[in-house]
PyMOL CGO cylinders between C-alpha atoms (Angstrom):
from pymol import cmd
from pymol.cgo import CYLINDER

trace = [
    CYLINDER, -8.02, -8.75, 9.31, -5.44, -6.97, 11.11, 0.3, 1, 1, 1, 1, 1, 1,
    CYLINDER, -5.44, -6.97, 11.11, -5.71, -3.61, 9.47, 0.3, 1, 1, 1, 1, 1, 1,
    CYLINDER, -5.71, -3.61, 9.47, -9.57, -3.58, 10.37, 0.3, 1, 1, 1, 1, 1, 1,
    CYLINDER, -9.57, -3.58, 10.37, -8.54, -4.92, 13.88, 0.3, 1, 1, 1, 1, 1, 1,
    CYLINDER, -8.54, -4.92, 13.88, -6.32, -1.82, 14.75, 0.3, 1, 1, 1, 1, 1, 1,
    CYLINDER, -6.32, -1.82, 14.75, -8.82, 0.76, 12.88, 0.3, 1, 1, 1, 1, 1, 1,
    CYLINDER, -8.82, 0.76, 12.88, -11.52, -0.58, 15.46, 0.3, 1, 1, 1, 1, 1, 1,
    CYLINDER, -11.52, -0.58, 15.46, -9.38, 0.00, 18.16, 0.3, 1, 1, 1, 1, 1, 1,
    CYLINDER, -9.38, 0.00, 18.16, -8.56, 3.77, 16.83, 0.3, 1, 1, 1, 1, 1, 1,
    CYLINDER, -8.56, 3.77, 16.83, -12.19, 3.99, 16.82, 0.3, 1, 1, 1, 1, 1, 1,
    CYLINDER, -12.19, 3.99, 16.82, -12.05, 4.79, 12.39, 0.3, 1, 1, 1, 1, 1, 1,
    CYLINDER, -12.05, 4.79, 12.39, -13.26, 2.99, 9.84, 0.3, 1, 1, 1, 1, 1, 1,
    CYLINDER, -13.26, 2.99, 9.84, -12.03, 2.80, 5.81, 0.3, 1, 1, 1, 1, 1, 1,
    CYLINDER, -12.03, 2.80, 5.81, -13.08, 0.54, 3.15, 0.3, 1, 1, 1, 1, 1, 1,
    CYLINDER, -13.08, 0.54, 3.15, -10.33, 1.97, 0.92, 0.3, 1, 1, 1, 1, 1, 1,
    CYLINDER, -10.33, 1.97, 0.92, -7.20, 1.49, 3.55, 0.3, 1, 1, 1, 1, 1, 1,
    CYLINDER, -7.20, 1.49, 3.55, -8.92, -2.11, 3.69, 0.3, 1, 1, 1, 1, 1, 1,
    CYLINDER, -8.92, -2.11, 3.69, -8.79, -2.52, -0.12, 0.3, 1, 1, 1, 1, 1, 1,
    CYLINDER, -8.79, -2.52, -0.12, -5.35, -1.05, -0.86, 0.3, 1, 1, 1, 1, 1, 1,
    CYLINDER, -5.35, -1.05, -0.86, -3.78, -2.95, 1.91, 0.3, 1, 1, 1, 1, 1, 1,
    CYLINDER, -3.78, -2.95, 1.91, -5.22, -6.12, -0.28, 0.3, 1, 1, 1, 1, 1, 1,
    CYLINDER, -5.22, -6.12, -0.28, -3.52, -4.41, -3.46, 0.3, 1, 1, 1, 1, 1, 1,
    CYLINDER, -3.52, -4.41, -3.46, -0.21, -4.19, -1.97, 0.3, 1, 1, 1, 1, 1, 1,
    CYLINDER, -0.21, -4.19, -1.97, -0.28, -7.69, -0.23, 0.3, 1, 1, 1, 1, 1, 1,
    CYLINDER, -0.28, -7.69, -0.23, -1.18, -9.12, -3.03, 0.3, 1, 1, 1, 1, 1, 1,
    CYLINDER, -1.18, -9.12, -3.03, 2.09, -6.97, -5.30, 0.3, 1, 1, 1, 1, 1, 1,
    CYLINDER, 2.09, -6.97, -5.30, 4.55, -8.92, -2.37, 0.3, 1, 1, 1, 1, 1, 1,
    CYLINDER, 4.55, -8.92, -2.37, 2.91, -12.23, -2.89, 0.3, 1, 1, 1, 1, 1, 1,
    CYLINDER, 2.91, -12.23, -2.89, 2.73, -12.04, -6.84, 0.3, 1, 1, 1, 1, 1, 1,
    CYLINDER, 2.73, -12.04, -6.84, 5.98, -10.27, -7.35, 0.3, 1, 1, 1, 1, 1, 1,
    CYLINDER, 5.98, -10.27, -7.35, 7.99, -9.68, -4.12, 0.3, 1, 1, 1, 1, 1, 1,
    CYLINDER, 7.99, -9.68, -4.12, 7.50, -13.73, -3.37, 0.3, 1, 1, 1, 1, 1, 1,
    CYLINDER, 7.50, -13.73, -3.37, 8.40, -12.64, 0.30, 0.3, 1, 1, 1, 1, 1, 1,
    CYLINDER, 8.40, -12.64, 0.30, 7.14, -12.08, 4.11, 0.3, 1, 1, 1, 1, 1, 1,
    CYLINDER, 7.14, -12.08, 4.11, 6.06, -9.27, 4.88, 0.3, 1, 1, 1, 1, 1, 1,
    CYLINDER, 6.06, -9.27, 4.88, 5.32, -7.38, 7.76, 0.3, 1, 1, 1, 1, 1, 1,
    CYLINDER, 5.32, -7.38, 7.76, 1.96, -4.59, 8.24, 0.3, 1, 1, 1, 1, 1, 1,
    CYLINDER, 1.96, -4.59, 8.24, 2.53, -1.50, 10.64, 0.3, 1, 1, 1, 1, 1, 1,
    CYLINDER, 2.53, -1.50, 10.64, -0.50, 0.21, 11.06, 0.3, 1, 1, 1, 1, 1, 1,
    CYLINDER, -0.50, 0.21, 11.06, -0.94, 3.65, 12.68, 0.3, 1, 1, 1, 1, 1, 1,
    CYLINDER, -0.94, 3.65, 12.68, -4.61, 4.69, 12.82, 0.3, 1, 1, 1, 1, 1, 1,
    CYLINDER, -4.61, 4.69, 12.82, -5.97, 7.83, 14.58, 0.3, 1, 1, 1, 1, 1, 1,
    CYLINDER, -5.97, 7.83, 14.58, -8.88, 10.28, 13.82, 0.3, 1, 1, 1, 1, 1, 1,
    CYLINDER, -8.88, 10.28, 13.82, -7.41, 12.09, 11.36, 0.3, 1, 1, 1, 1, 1, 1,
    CYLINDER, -7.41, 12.09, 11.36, -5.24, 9.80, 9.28, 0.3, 1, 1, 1, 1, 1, 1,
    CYLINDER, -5.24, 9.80, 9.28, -4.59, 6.07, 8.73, 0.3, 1, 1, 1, 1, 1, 1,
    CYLINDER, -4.59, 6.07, 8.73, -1.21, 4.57, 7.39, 0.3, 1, 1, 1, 1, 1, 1,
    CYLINDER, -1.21, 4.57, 7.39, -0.47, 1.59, 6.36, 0.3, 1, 1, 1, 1, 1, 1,
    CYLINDER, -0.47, 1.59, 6.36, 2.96, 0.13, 5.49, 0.3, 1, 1, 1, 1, 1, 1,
    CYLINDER, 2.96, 0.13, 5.49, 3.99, -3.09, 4.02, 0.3, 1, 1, 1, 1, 1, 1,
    CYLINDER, 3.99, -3.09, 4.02, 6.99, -4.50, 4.41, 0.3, 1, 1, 1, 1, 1, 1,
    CYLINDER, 6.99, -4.50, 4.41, 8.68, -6.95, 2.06, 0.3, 1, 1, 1, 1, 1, 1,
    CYLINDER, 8.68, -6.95, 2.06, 12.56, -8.25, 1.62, 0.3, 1, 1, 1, 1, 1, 1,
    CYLINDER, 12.56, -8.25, 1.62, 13.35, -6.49, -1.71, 0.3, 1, 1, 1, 1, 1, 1,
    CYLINDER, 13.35, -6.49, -1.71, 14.81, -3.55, -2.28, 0.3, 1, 1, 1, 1, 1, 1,
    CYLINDER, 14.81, -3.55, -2.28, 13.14, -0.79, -4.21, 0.3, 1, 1, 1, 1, 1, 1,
    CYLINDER, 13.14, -0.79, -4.21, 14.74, -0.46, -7.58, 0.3, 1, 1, 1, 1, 1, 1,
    CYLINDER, 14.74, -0.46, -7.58, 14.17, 2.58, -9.81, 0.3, 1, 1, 1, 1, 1, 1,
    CYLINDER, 14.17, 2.58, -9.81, 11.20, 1.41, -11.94, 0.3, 1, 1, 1, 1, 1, 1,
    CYLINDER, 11.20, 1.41, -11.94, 9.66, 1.10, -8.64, 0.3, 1, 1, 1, 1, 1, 1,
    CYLINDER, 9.66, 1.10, -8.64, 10.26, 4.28, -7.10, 0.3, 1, 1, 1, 1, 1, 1,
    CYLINDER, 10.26, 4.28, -7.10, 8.97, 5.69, -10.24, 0.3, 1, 1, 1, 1, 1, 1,
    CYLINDER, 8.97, 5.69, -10.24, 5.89, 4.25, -10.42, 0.3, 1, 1, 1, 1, 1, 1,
    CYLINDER, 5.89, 4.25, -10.42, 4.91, 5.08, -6.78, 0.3, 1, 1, 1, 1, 1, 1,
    CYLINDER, 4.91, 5.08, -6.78, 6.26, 8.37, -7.50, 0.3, 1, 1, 1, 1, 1, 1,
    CYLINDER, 6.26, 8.37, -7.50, 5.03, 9.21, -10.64, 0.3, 1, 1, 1, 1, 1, 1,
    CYLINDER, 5.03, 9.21, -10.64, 1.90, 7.48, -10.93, 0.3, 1, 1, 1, 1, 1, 1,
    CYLINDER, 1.90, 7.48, -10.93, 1.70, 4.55, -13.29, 0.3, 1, 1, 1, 1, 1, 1,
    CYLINDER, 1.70, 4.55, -13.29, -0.17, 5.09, -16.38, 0.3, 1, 1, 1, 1, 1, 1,
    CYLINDER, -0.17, 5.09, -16.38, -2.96, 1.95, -17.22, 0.3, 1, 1, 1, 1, 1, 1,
    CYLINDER, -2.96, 1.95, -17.22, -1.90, -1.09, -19.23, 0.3, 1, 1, 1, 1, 1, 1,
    CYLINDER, -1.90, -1.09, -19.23, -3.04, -2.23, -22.09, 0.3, 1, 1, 1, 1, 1, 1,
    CYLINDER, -3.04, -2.23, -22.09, -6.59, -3.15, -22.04, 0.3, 1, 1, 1, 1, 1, 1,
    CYLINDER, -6.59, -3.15, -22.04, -5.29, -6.88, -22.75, 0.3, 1, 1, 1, 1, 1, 1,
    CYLINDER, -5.29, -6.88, -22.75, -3.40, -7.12, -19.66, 0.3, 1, 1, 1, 1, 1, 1,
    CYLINDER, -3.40, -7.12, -19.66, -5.43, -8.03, -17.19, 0.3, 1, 1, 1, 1, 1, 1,
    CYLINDER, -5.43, -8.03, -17.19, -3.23, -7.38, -14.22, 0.3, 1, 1, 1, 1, 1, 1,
    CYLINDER, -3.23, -7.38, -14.22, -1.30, -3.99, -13.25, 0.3, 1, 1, 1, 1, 1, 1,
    CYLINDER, -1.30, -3.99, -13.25, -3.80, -2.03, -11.99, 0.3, 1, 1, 1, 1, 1, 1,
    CYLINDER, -3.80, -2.03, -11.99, -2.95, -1.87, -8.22, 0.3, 1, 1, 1, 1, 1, 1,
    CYLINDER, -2.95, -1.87, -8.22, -0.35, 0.29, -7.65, 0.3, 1, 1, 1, 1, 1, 1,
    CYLINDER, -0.35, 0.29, -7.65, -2.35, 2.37, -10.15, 0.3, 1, 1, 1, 1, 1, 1,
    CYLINDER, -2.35, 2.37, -10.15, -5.22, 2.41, -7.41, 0.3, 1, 1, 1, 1, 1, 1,
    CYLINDER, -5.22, 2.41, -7.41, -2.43, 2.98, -4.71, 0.3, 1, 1, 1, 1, 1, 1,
    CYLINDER, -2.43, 2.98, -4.71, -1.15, 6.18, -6.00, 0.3, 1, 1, 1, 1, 1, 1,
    CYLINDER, -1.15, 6.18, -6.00, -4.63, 7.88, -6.94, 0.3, 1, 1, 1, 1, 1, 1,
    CYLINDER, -4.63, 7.88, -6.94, -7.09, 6.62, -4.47, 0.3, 1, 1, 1, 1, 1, 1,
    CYLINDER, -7.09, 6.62, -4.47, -4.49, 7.06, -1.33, 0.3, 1, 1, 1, 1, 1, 1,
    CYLINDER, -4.49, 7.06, -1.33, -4.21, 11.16, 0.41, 0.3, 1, 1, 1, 1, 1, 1,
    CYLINDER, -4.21, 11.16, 0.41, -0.43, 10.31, 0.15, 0.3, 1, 1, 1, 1, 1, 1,
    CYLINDER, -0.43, 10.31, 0.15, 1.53, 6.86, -0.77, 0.3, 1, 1, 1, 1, 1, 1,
    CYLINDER, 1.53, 6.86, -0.77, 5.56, 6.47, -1.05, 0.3, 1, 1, 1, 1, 1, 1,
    CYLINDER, 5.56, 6.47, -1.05, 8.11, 3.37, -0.79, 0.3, 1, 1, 1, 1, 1, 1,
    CYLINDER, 8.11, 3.37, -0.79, 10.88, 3.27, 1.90, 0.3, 1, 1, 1, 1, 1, 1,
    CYLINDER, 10.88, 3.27, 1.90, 13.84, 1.68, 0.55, 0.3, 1, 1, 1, 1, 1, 1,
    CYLINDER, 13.84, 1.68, 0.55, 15.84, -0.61, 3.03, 0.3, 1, 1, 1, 1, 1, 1,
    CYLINDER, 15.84, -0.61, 3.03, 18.87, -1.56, 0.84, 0.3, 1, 1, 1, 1, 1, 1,
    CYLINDER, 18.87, -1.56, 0.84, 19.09, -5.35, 1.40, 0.3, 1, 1, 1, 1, 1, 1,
    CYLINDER, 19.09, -5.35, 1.40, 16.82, -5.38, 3.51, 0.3, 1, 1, 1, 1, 1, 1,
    CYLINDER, 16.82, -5.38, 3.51, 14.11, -5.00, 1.47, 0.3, 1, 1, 1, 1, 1, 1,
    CYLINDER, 14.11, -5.00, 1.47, 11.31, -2.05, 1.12, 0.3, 1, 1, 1, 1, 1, 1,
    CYLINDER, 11.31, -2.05, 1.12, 8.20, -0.29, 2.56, 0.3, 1, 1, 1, 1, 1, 1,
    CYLINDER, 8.20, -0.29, 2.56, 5.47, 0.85, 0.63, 0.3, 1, 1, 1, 1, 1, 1,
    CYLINDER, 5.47, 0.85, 0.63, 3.31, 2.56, 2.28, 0.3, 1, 1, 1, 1, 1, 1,
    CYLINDER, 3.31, 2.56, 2.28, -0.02, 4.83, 2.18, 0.3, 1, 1, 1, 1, 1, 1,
    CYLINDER, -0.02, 4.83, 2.18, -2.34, 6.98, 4.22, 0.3, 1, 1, 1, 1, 1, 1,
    CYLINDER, -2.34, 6.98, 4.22, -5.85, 7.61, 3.83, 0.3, 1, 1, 1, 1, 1, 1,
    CYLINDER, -5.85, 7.61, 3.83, -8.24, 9.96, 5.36, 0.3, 1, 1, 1, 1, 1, 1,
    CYLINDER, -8.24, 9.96, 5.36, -10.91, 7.83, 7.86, 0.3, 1, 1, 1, 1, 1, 1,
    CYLINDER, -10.91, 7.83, 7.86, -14.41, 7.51, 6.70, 0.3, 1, 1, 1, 1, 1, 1,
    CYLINDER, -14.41, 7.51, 6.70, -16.85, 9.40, 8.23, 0.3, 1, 1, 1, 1, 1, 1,
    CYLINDER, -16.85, 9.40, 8.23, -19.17, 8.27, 10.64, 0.3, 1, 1, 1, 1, 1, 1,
]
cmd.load_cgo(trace, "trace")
């Protein structure tokens, strides 16, 4: 995987970047229905990931990066991610491009090793 790939090379390791990276993928393929892009800056101190789809941000979606989304009904068994995103990640916010889409993006503290 790319995101492991470039954590190597930065010499730090994080099985959370790893799995969030998978929840926000997986929010472009489900919902987005885009390409998207991965920048990945990775250094001893801090990773950050950003994914980068073709549409824009709208306001529900600002506010639930911002605001943390609250967990849906038990019955629902999707809806969880960005839930994960926002709670798990040191820091996590979406970059709105206008028509050119959106970056959500997250960074997480490197494992220790």
């Amino acid at each position: 995987m790319f995101v492991a790939r470039e954590m190597a090379g930065a010499q730090v390791a994080s099985s959370l970047a790893l799995l969030l990276t998978s929840e926000l993928a997986s929010n472009v393929v489900e919902h987005a229905r885009t390409h998207f892009d991965l920048v990945v800056d990775a250094s001893a101190t801090m990773i950050r990931v950003e994914i980068h789809d073709g549409v824009g941000a709208t306001a529900a979606f600002r506010e639930m990066i911002e605001r943390h989304p609250g967990l849906p009904s038990t019955h629902v068994v999707s809806g969880r991610g960005l839930l994960l995103v926002t709670s798990s990640a040191a820091a996590c916010g979406v970059i709105d491009k206008g028509a050119h889409g959106k970056a959500v993006w997250f960074e997480v503290v490197p494992e220790s090793t």
